[in-house]
N, C-alpha and C positions, 0 to 999 in steps of 0.2 A: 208580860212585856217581852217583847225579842229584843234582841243581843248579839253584837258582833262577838265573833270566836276568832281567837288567833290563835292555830295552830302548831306545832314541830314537831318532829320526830328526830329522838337519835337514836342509833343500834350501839347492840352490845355485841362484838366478836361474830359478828355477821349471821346471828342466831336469834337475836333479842332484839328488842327495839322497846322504848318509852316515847309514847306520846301524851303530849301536853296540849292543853286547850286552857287560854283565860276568856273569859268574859267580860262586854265591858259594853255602857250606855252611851258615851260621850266621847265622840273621836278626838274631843279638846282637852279630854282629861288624863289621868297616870292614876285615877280610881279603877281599882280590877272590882267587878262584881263579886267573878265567881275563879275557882281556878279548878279543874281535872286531871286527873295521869292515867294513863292504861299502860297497863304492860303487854307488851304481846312478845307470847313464847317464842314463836314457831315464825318466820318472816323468810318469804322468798330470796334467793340470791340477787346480789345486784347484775342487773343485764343492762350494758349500754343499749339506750334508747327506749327503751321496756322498763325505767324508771318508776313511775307511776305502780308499775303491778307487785312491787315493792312497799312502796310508800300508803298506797290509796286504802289497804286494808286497817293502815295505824291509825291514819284518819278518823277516817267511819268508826276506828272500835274507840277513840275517844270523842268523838263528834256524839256518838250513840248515848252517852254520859249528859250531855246536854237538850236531846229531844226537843221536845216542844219549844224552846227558847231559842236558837236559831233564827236570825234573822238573814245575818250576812257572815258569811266565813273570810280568813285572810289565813293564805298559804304559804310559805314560805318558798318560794319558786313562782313557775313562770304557768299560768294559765295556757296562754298560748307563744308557742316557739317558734323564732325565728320572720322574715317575710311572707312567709306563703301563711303565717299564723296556723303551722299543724298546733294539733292538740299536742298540750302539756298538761302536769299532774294535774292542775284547777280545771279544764275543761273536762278530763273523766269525773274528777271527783263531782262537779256540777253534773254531771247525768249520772252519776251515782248518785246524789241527792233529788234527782228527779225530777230535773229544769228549775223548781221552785226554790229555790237559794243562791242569790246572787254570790261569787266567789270571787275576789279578787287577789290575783299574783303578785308579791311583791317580792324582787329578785337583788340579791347584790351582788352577782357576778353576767358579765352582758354573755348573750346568747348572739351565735353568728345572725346574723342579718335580723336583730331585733333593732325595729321600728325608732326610728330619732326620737318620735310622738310618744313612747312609752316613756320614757326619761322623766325621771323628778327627783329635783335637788332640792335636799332639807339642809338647816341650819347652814353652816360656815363650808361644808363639803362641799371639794371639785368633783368629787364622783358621783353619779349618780344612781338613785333607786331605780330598777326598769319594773315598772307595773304594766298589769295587764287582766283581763277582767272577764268574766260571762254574768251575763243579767241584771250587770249595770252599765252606764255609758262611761267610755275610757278617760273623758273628761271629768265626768263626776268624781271616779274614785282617784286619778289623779288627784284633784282638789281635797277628798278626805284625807288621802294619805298626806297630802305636804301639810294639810293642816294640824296631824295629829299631832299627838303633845312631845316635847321634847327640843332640846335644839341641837342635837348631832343627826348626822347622814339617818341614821336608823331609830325608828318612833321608841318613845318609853314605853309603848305597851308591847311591842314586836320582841324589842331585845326581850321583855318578861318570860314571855312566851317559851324562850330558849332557855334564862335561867330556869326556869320552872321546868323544864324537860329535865336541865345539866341535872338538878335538885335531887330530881325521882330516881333520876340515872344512878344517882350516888348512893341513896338511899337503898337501892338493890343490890348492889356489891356485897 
């Protein structure tokens, strides 16, 4: 059976980095299938704009934990940035994956000249989620996203995602 994976990454002292992956069947639920951690030693410095060549390697080494079960990934950022839609971290990571895994961005900070049409408002928040997608239609996953489970701005399976990163993080101290 495939599986949507929500992904995150956080670094240790700009040297380390823990990536978390959960797994899950039912974008209506707060049921985690499965949960992941990779640690990666060694992580590129951060480079304004060159984000991704950072980020994309944490992915993949816990994305790689889940294999065959991949159906749909959800990244914490923006697939594509801004009006002209350049590539963001979901757009490499989808051709990192090999066009065959739809990837969808969901961002909670707006990006200059991102799209009105990304915008989705969950629960009681004035703010909104900005999503953004490859190899699905930006309408669909709009709709998955505001439907997922939860009733604050941010889904109960996304926030998991991040504890489960904090988790591992802590656990390596």
């Amino acid at each position: 059976m495939k599986l949507t994976i929500a992904v995150d990454v956080h670094y240790v002292a700009d040297e380390r980095a823990v990536a978390a992956g959960i797994a899950f069947s039912d974008w209506r639920s707060d049921r985690i299938e499965r949960t992941e951690t990779a640690e990666i030693r060694h992580v590129l410095p951060y480079r304004p704009g060159d984000f991704y060549e950072r980020e994309l390697p944490c992915l993949l080494a816990v994305l790689e934990r889940f294999q065959s079960v991949i159906g749909t990934v959800i990244v914490d950022g923006y697939v594509t940035i801004g009006a002209d839609q350049a590539d963001g971290l979901g757009a490499h990571l989808y051709r990192a994956l090999g066009g065959a895994v739809p990837v969808i961005g969901v961002a909670k900070n707006h990006f200059a000249g991102t799209p009105e049409e990304s915008e989705v408002y969950r629960g009681k928040s004035a703010r909104p989620l900005f999503v953004t997608s490859r190899g699905i239609a930006l309408e669909d996953t709009k709709r998955l996203i505001r439907d997922m489970h939860g009733d604050h701005r941010l889904p109960t399976l996304l926030a998991a995602v991040d504890r489960a990163c904090r988790k591992a993080l802590a656990g390596q101290r």
